[in-house]
C-alpha positions in Angstrom: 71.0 -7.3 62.3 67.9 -7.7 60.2 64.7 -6.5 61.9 62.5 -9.1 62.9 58.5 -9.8 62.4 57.7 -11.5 64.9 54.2 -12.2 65.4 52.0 -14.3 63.2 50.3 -11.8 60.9 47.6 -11.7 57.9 47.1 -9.2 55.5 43.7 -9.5 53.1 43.0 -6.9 50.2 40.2 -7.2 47.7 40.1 -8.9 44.0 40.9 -5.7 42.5 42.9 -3.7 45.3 46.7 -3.8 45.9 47.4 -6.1 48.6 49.6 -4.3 51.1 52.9 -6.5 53.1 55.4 -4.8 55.4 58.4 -3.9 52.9 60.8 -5.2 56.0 59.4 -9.0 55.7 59.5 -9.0 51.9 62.7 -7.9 51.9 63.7 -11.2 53.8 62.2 -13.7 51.8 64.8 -15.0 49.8 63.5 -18.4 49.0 60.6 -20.6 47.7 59.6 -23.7 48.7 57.1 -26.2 46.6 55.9 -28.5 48.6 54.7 -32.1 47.0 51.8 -33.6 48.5 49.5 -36.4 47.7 46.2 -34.0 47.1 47.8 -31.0 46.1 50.8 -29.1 45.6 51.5 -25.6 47.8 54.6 -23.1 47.9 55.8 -20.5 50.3 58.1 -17.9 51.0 60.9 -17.9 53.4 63.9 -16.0 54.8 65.7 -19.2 55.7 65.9 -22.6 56.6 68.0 -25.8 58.1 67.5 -29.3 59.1 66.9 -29.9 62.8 66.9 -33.2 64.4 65.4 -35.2 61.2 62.6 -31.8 60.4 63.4 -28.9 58.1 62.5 -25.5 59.9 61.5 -22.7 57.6 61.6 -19.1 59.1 59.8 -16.0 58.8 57.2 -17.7 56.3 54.4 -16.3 54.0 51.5 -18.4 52.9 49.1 -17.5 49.8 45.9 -17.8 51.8 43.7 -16.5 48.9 40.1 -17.2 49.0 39.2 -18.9 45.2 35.7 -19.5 44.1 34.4 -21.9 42.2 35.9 -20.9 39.0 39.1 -20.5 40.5 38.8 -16.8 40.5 39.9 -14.7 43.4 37.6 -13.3 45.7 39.9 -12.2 48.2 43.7 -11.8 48.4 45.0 -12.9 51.7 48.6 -13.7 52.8 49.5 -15.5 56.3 52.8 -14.9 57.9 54.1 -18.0 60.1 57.4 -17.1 62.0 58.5 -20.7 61.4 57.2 -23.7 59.8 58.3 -27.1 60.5 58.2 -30.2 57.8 58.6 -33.8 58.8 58.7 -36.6 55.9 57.8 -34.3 53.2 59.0 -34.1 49.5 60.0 -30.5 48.7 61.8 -28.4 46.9 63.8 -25.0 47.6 64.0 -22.0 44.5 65.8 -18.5 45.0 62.0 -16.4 45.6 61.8 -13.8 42.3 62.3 -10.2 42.9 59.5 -8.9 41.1 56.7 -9.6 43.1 55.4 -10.5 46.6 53.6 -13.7 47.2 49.8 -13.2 46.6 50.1 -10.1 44.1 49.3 -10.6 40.5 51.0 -9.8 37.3 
C-alpha cells in the first residue's frame, strides 16, 4: 500500500532557493488537471481521481500557491497540499503530470 500524507500541508522556499516536497507525495502525483474558469485558468497535481454523485474528487492534491509581484516575478515559492479536492460544474481537463519536475520548481 502506498503511504499516505494525510494532513493538509504547505511548503514555501525563497525566489532563488530550492523548494523542498516530501519525495513520498511526489511520487504519487500522476496527473494534471487544468482547470477552465471564467477569470483565469489554474492546474494541479493529483494522485487520483473519480466521479462521485455528479462531483469529480481529486486526491492527494498540490496547488502552486506562489506569491507573484507585479511583474509577474516570483517572490516566494509556495506549494499547498489538499488531501482531496472536489469540482462541481467545472470545465477541465486531465494530462499524465511530467516526470521531470515538481509543481512550483522552475526549469
Amino acid at each position: 500500500m502506498a503511504e499516505q500524507v494525510h494532513e493538509q500541508n504547505q511548503w514555501e522556499a525563497g525566489p532563488d532557493e530550492e523548494l523542498k516536497i516530501p519525495e513520498v507525495l511526489i511520487r504519487q502525483l500522476k496527473y494534471e488537471i487544468v482547470v477552465f474558469t471564467q477569470k483565469k485558468d489554474f492546474t494541479f497535481r493529483c494522485s487520483g481521481f473519480s466521479l462521485t454523485e455528479g462531483a469529480w474528487r481529486f486526491l492527494n492534491v498540490i496547488i502552486d500557491t506562489s506569491k507573484l509581484n507585479a511583474k509577474g516575478e516570483v517572490e516566494l515559492k509556495r506549494v499547498t497540499y489538499h488531501p482531496e479536492v472536489t469540482l462541481v460544474n467545472a470545465p477541465f481537463m486531465v494530462l499524465p503530470a511530467p516526470e521531470e519536475s515538481a509543481p512550483g520548481e522552475a526549469d
